[in-house]
C-alpha positions as CSV (number, residue, x, y, z in Angstrom):
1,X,19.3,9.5,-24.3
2,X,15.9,8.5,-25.4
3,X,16.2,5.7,-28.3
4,X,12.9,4.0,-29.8
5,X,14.7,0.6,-28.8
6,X,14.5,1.2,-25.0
7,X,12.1,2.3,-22.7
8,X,13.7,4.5,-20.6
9,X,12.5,5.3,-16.5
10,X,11.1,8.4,-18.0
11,X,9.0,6.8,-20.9
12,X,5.6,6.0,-20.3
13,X,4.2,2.2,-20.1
14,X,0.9,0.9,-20.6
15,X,-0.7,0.6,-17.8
16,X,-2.7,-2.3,-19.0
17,X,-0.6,-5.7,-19.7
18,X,-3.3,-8.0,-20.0
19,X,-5.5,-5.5,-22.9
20,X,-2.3,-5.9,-25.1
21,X,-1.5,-8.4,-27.8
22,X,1.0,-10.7,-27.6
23,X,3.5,-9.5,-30.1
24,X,3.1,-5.7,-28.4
25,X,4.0,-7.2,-25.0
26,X,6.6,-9.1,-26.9
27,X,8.0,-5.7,-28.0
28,X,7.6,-3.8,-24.4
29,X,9.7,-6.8,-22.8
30,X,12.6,-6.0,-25.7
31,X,12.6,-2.2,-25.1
32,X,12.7,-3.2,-20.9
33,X,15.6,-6.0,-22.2
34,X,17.5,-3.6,-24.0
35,X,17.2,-0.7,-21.2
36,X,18.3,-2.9,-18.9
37,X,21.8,-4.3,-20.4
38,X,22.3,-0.2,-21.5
39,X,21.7,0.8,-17.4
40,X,24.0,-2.2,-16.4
41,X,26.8,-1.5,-19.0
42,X,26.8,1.8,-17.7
43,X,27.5,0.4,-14.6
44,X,24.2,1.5,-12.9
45,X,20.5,0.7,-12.6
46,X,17.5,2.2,-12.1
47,X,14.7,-0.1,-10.0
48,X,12.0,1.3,-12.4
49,X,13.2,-0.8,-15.1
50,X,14.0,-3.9,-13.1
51,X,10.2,-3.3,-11.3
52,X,8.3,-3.2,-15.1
53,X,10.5,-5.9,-16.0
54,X,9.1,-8.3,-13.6
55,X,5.9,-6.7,-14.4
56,X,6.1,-7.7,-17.9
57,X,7.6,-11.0,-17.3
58,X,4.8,-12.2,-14.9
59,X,2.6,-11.2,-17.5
60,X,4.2,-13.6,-20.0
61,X,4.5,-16.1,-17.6
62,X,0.6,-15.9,-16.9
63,X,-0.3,-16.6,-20.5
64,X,2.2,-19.2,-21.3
65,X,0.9,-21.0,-18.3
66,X,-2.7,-20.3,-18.7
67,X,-2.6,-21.3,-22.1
68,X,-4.2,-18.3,-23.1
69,X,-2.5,-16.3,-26.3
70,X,-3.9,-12.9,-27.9
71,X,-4.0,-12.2,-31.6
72,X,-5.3,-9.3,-33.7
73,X,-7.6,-8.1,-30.2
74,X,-9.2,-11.8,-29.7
75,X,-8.6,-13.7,-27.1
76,X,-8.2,-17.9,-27.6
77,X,-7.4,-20.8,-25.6
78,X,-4.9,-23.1,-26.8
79,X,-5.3,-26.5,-27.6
């Protein structure tokens, strides 16, 4: 089942995590959230989802450590 909330193994994902803003990379880790607890309370997994996961997580963990947020296409350095 394909749901709007998830993204599913099948379901494309950019390919570029850096280019996007913070509140769509905000969304992509919700949909990979949500796909994740439907695969494990079905009782099975797919390491697709876990491997974007981590994708999408090292990503967030680059800009909250750098500093560095994204709004509205521009780039700026917190202070």
């Amino acid at each position: 089942m394909n749901s709007k909330f998830r993204l599913t193994p099948g379901t494309p994902m950019p390919e570029d995590l850096e280019a996007l803003e913070d509140e769509a990379l905000h969304v992509v880790h919700s949909r990979l959230r949500r796909q994740m607890d439907a695969e494990y309370s079905n009782g099975w997994f797919s390491w697709e989802t876990e491997v974007r996961l981590d994708e999408v997580k090292a990503e967030l963990d680059r800009r909250e450590n750098g500093g560095l947020f994204r709004s509205a296409g521009v780039r700026y350095q917190a202070s």
